[in-house]
Backbone as CSV, one residue per row, in Angstrom:
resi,resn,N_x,N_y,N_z,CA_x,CA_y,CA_z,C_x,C_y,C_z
1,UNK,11.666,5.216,-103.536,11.170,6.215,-104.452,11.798,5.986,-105.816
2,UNK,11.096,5.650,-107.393,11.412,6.111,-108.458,12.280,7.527,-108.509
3,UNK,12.819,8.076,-109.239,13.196,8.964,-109.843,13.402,8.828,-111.393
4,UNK,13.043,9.950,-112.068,13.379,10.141,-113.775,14.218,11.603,-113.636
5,UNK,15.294,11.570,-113.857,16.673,12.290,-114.326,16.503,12.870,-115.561
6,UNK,17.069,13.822,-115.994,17.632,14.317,-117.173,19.090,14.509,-116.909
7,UNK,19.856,14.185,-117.573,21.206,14.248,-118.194,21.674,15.478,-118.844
8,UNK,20.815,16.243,-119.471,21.337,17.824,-120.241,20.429,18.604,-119.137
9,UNK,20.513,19.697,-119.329,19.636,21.015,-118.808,18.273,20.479,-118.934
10,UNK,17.413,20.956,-118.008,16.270,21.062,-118.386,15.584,22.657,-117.852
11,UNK,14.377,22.694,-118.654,13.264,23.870,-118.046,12.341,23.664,-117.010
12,UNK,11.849,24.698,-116.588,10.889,24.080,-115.740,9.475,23.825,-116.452
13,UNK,9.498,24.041,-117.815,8.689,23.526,-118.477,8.764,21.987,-119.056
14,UNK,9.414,21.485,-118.675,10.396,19.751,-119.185,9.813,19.510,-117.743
15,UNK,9.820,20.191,-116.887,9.633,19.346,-115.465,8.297,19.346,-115.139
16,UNK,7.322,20.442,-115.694,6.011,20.252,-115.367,5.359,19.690,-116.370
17,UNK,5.899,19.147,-117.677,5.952,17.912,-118.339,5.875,16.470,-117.719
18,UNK,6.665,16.457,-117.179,6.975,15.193,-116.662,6.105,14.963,-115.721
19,UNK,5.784,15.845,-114.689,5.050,15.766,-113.698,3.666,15.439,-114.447
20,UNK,2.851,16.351,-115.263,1.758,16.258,-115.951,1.230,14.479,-116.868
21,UNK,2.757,14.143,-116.952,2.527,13.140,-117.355,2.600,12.056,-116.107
22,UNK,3.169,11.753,-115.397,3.007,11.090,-114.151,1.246,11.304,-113.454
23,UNK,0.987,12.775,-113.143,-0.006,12.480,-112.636,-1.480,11.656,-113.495
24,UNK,-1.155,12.276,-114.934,-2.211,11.464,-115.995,-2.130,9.620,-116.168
25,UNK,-0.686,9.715,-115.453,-0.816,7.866,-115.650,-1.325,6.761,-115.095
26,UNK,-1.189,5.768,-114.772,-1.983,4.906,-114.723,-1.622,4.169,-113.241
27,UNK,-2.116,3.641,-112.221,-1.260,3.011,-110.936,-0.994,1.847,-111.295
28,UNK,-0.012,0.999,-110.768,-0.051,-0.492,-111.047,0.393,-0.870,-109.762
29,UNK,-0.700,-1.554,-109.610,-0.701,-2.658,-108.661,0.372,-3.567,-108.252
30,UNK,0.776,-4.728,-107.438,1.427,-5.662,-107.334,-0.043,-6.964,-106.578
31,UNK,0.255,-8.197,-106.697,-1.097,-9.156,-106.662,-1.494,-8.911,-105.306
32,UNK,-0.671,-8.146,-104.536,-1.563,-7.841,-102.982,-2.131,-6.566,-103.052
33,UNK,-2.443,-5.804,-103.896,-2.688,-4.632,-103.810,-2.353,-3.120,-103.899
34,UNK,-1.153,-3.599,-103.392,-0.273,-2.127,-103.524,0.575,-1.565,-104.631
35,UNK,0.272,-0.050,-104.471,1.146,0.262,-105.500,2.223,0.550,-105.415
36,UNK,2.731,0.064,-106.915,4.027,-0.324,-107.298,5.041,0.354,-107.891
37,UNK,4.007,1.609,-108.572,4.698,2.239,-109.942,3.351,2.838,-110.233
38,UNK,3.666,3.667,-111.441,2.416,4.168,-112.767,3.400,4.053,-114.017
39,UNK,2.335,3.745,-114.364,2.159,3.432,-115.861,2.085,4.836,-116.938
40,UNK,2.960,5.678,-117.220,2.605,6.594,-118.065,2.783,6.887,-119.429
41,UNK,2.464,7.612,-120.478,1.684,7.583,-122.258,2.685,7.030,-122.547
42,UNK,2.584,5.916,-123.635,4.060,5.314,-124.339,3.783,4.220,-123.335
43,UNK,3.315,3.537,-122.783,3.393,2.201,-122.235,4.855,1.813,-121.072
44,UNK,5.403,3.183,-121.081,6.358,3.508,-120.041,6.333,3.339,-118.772
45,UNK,6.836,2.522,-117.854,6.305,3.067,-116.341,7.524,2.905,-115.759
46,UNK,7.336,4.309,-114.525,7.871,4.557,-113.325,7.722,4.026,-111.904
47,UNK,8.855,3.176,-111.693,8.487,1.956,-110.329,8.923,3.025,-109.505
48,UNK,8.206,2.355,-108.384,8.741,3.081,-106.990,9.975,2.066,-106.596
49,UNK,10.523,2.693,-105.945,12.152,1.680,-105.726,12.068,1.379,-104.028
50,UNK,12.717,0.162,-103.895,12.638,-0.237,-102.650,14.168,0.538,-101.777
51,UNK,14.039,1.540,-102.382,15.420,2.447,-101.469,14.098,3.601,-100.546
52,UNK,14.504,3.469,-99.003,13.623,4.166,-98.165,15.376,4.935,-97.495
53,UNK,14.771,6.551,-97.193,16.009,7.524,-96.368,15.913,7.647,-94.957
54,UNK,16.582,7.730,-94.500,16.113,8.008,-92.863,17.160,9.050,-92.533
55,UNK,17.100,10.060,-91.676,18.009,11.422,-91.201,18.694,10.872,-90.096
56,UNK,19.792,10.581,-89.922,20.462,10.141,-89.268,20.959,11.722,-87.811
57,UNK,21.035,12.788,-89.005,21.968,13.644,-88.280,21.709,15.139,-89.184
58,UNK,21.359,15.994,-88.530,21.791,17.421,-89.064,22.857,18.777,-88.200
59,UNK,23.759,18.865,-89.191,24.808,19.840,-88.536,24.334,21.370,-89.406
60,UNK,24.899,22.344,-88.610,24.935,23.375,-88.837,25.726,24.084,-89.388
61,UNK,26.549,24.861,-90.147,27.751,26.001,-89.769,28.892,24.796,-89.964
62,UNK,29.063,23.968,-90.830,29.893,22.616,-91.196,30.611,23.101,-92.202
63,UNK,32.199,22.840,-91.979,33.196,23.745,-92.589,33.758,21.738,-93.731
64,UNK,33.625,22.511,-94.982,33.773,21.385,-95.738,34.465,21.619,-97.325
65,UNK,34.895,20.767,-98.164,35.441,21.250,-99.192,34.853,20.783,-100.373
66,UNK,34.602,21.652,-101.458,33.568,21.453,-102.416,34.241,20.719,-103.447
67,UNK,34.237,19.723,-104.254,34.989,18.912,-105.033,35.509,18.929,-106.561
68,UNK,37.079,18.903,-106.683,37.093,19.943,-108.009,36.473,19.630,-108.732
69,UNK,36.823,20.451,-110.061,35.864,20.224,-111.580,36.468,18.967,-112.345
70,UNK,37.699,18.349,-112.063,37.964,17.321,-112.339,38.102,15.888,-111.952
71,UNK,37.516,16.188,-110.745,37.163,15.420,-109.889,36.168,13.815,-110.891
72,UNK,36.791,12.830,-111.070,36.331,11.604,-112.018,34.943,11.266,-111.593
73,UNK,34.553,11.364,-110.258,33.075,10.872,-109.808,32.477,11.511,-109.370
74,UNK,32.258,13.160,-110.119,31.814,14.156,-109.741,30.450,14.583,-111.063
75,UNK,29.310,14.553,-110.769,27.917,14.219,-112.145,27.317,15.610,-111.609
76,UNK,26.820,16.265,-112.653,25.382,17.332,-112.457,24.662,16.384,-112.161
77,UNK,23.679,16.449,-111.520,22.472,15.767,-111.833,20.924,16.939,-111.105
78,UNK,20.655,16.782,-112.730,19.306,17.668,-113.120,18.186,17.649,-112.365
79,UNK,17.186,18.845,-112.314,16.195,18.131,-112.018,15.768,16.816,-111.990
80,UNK,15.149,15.939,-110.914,14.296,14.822,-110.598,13.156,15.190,-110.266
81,UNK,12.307,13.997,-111.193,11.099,14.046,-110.290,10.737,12.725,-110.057
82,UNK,10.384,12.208,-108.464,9.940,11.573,-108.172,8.632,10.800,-107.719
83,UNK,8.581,9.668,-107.208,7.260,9.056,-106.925,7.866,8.175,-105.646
84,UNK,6.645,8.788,-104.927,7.258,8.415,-103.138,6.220,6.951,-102.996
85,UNK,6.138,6.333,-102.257,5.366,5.303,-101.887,4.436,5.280,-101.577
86,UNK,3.932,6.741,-101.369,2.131,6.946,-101.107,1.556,7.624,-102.367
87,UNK,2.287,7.265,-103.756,1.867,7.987,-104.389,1.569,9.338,-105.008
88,UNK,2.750,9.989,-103.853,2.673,11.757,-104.249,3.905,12.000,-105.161
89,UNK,3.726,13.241,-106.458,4.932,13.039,-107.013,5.793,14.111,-106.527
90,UNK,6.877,14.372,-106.309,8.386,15.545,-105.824,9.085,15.601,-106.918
91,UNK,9.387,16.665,-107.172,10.315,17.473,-107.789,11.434,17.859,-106.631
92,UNK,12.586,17.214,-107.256,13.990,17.731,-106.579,15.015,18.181,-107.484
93,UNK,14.970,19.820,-106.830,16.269,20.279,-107.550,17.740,19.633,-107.681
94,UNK,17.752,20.015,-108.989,19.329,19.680,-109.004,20.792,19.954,-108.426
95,UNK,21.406,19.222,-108.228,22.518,19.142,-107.331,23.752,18.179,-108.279
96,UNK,24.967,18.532,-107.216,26.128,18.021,-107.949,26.393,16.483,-106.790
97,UNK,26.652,15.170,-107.176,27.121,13.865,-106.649,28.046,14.039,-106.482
98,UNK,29.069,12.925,-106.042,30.236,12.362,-106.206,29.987,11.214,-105.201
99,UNK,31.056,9.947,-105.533,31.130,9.219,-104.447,32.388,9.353,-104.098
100,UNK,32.133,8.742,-102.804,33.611,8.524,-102.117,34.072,7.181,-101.746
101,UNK,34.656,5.976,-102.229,35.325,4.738,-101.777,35.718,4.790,-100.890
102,UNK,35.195,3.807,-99.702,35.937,3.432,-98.467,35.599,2.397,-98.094
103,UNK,37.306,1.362,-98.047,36.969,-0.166,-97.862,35.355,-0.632,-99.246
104,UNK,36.016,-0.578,-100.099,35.224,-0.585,-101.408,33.671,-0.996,-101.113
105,UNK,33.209,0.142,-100.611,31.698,1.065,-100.492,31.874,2.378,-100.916
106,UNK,31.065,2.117,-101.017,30.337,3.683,-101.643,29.559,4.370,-100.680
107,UNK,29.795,5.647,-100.560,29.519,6.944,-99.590,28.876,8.215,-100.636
108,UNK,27.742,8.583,-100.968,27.457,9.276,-101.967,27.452,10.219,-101.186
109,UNK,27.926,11.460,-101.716,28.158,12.726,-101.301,27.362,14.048,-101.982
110,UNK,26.374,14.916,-101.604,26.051,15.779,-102.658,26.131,17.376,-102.066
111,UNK,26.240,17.689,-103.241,26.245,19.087,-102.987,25.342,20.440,-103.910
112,UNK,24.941,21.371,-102.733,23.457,21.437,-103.351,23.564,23.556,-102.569
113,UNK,22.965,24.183,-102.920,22.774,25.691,-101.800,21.528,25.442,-101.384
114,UNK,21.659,26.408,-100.161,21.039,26.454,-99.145,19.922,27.473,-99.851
115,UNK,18.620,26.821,-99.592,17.765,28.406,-99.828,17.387,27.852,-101.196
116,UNK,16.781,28.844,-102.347,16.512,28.884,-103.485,17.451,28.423,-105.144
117,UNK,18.646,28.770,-104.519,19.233,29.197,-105.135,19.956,27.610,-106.370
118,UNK,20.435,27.833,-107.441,20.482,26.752,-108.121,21.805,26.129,-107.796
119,UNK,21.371,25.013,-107.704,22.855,23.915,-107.608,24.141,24.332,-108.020
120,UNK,23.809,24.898,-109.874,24.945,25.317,-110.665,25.972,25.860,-109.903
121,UNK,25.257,26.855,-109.324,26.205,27.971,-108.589,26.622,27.512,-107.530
122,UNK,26.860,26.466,-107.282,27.693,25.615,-105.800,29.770,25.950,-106.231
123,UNK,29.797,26.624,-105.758,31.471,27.248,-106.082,32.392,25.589,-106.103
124,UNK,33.068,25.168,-107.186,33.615,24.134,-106.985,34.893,24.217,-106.651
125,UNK,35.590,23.310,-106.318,37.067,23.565,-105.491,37.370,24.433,-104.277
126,UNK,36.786,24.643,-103.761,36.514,25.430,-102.429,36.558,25.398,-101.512
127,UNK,36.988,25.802,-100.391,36.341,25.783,-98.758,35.540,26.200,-98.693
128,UNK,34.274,25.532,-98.101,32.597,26.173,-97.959,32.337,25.963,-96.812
129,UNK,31.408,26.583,-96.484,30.471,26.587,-94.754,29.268,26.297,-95.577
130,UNK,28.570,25.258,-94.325,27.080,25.199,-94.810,26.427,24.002,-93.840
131,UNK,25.036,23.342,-94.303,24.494,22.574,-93.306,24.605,21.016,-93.599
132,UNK,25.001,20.190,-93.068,25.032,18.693,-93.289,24.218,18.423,-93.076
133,UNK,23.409,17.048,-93.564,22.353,16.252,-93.070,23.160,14.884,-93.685
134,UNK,23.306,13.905,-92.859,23.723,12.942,-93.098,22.389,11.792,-93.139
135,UNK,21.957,10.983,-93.808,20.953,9.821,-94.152,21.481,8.495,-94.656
136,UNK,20.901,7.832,-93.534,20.664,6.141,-93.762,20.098,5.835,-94.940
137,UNK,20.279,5.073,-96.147,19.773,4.749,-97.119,19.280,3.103,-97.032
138,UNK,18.045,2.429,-97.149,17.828,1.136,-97.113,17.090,0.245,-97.666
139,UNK,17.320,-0.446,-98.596,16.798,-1.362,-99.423,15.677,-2.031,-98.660
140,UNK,14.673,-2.155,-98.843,13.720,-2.738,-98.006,13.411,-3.912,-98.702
141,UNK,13.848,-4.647,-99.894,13.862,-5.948,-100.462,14.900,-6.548,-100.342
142,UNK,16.508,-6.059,-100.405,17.484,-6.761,-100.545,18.266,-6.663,-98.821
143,UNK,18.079,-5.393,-98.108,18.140,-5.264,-96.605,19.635,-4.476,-96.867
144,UNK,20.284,-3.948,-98.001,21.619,-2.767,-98.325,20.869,-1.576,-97.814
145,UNK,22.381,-1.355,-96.683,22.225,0.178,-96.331,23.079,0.655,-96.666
146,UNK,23.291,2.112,-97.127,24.012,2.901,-97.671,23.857,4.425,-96.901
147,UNK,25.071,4.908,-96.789,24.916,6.500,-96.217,25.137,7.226,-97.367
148,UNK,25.016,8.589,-97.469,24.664,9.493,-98.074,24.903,11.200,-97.731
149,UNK,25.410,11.413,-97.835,26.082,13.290,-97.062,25.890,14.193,-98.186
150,UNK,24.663,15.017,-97.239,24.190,16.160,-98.593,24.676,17.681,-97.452
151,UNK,25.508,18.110,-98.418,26.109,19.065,-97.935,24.883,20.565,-98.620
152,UNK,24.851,21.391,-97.934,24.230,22.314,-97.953,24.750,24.118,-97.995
153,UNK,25.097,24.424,-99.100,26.476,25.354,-99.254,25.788,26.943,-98.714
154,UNK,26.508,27.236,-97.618,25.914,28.833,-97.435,26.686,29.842,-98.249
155,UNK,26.236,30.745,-99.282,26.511,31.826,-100.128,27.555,32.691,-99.230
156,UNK,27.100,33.161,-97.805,27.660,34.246,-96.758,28.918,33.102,-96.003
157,UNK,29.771,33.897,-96.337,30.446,33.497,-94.922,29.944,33.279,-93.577
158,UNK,30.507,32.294,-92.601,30.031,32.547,-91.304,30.769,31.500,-90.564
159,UNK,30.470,31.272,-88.859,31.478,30.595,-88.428,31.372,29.411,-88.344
160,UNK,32.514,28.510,-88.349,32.278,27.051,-88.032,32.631,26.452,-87.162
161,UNK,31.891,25.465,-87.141,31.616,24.497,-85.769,31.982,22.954,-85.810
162,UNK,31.592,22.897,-87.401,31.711,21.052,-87.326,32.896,21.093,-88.610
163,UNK,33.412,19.701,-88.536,33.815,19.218,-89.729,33.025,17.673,-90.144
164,UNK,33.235,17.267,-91.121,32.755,15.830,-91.374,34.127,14.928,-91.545
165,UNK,34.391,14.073,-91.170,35.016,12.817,-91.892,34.650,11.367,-92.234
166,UNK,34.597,11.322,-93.535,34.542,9.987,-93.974,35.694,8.962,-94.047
167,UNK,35.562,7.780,-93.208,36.852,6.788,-92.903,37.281,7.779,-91.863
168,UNK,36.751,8.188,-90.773,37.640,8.634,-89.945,37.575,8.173,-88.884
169,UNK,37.921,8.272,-87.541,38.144,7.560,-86.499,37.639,8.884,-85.355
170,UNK,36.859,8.042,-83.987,36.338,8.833,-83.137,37.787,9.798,-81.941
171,UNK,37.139,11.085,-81.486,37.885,11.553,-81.162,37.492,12.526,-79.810
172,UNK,38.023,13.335,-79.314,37.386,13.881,-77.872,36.464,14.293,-78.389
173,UNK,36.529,15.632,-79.481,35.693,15.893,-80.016,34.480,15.939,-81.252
174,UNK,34.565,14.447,-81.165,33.381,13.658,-81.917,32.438,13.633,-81.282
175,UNK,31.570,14.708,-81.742,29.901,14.429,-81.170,28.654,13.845,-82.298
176,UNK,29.233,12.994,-83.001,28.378,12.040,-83.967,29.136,10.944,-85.026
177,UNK,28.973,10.045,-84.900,29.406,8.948,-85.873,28.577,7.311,-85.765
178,UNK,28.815,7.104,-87.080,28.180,6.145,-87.593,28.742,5.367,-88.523
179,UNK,28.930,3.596,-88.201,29.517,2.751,-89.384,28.810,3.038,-90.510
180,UNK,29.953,2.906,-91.287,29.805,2.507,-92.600,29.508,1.024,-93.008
181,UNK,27.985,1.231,-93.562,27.326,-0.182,-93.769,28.294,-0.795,-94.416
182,UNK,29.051,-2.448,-93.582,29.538,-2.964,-94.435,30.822,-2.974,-94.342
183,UNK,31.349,-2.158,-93.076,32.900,-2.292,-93.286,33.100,-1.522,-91.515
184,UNK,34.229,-1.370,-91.418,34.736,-1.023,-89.988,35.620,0.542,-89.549
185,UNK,35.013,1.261,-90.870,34.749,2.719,-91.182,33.989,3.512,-90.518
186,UNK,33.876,4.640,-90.236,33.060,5.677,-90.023,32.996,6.757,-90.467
187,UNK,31.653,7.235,-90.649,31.338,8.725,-90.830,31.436,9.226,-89.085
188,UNK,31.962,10.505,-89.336,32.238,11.060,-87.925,32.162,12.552,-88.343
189,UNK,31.230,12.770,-87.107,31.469,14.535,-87.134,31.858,15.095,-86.031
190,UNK,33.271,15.913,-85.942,34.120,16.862,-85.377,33.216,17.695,-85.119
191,UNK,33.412,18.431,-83.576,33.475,19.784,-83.279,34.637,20.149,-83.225
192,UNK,34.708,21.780,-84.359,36.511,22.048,-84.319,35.672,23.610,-83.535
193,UNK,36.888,24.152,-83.241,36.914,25.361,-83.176,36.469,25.603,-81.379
194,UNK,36.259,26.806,-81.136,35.564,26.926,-79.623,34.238,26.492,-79.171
C-alpha cells in the first residue's frame, strides 16, 4: 500500500482533499497490466508499495507502557491516506510510532485508542491496558519481513491478562511468540496474572 502523510496537523478537510484528488487521478499501469499507482493533478503519482500486512495475533486486556515524550524515536504521525492494491483508497487515523532496536532490526511499535477517539489523546509515559494486534509485514519484491505492534489504548481501566515482550525469551506462560525477522529474538506474549 502507498501512503501520503502529513507532518503538521491536518483537517478533515486536507483529508477529503487528498482523497478527492486520488480518486480524480489517473491509474498506471505496469507492461503486464496491473496497477501500479495513480497518477494525480501536478503530474504527481502515488505508487502502491510492495509492503503487504498479515495479523499474526490479537490480544485483549494487554497491560503495556506508553512511551515518554522524550522518547528519540517517538513521531506523530497524521492522518494517512492510502491506496491498497485493488485500488480502493483508506484513510487511517493518526497515531503515535516509535521503533524499537533488537539485534539491529527494527520492531515498529504504534500507539493509537481504542474506539473513535484521537490518537493525540493516547496518555504518554504511562501504564496502559488495551488491545494488541501484532502483524507480519512483507516485501513482496525484495522478500523483508518486518513485525509491527499496534497497541490499542483503553480510556477505562480494566483487568489484565497479557503482557508483550520484545527480545524476550519463551516461558510457562507464553501463549504466543514469534522470531524476529532476521535475528534469534522474539516477540512473545505473557499471560500474567490469574
Amino acid at each position: 500500500m502507498a501512503t501520503i502523510t502529513k507532518k503538521n496537523e491536518i483537517s478533515d478537510a486536507d483529508v477529503a482533499k487528498m482523497i478527492k484528488k486520488m480518486e480524480s487521478g489517473y491509474p498506471i499501469h505496469n507492461e503486464k497490466g496491473v496497477m501500479i499507482g495513480i497518477e494525480i493533478e501536478g503530474g504527481e503519482s502515488v505508487m502502491i508499495s510492495n509492503w503487504e500486512h498479515k495479523v499474526l495475533a490479537v490480544f485483549e486486556n494487554v497491560r503495556f507502557r506508553t512511551p515518554r515524550e522524550d522518547d528519540q524515536y517517538l513521531k506523530f504521525v497524521d492522518t494517512a491516506v492510502t491506496l491498497t492494491r485493488g485500488g480502493k483508497i483508506l484513510e487511517i487515523p493518526g497515531y503515535w510510532r516509535r521503533g524499537v532496536w533488537i539485534a539491529k532490526k527494527l520492531v515498529t511499535v504504534t500507539y493509537r485508542m481504542a474506539g473513535q477517539m484521537s490518537a493525540k489523546s493516547v496518555p504518554i509515559g504511562v501504564d496502559a491496558v488495551g488491545k494488541v494486534e501484532i502483524r507480519e509485514s512483507s516485501n513482496s519484491h525484495t522478500g523483508e519481513k518486518r513485525i509491527i505492534i499496534d497497541y490499542y489504548f483503553y480510556p477505562s481501566p480494566v483487568q489484565t491478562f497479557y503482557e508483550v515482550k520484545i527480545g524476550g525469551k519463551k516461558r510457562e506462560s507464553t501463549v504466543f511468540s514469534k522470531p524476529i525477522p532476521g535475528t534469534e529474538e522474539l516477540i512473545v506474549v505473557n499471560k500474567i496474572g490469574k
